[in-house]
C-alpha positions in Angstrom: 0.0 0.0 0.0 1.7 3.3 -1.3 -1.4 5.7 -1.4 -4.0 7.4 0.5 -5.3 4.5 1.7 -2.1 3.8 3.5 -2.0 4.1 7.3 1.4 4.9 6.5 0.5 7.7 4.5 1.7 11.1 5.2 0.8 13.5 2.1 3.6 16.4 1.5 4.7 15.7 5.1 6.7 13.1 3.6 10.4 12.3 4.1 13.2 12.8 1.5 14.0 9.2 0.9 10.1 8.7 0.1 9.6 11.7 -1.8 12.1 10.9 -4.3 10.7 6.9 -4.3 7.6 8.4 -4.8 8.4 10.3 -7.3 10.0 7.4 -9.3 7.5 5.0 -8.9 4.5 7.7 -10.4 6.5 9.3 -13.0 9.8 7.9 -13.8 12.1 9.8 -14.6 9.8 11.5 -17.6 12.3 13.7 -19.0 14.5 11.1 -20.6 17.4 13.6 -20.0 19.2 16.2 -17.3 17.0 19.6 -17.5 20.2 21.4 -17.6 23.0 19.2 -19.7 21.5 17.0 -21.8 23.1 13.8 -20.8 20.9 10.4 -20.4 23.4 9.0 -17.5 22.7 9.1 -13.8 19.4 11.0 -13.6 17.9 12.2 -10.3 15.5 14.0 -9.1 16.3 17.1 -6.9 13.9 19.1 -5.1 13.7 23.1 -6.2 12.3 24.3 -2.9 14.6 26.3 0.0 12.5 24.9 2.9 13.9 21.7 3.6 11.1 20.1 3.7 10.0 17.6 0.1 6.7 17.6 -1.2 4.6 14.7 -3.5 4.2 17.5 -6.6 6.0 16.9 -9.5 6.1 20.7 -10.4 8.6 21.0 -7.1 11.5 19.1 -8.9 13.7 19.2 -11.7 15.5 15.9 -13.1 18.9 16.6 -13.5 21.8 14.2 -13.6 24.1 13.5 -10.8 26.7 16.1 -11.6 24.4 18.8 -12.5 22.6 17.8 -9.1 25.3 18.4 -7.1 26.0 21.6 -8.3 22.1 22.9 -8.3 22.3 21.7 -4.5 24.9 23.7 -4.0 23.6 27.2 -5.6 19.8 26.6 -3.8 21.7 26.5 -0.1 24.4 29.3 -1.1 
C-alpha cells in the first residue's frame, strides 16, 4: 500500500528518501534527459524548494543528472 489508503500515508509531510521513491515510482524519470546538460546518465530527481522540507508534486523538482545535481544543490543552499 503506497497511497492514500495507507496508514502509512503522510501526504507532502513526507520524508526525503520517500519523496524521491515516490516520485520514481509515479513518474519515472519523464524527461528522458538532465534539465540542464543533456546527458541520459545518472538522472535524479532534486527538489527546487529552500524549505527543507519535500513535497509529493512533481512541479517542485527538476531531473537533472548526478553532476548537475550536485551543483544545483549547491547554488539553492548558497
Amino acid at each position: 500500500m503506497s497511497n492514500e489508503s495507507s496508514p502509512s500515508w503522510k501526504g507532502d509531510e513526507v520524508g526525503y528518501v520517500a519523496a524521491h521513491t515516490w516520485l520514481t515510482k509515479n513518474f519515472g524519470h519523464e524527461k528522458t534527459e538532465c534539465e540542464d546538460c543533456g546527458t541520459i546518465d545518472n538522472l535524479q530527481w532534486a527538489f527546487k524548494g529552500r524549505s527543507g522540507g519535500h513535497s509529493r508534486n512533481r512541479e517542485d523538482y527538476r531531473v537533472l543528472c548526478q553532476r548537475c545535481h550536485y551543483f544545483f544543490d549547491l547554488e539553492v543552499r548558497a
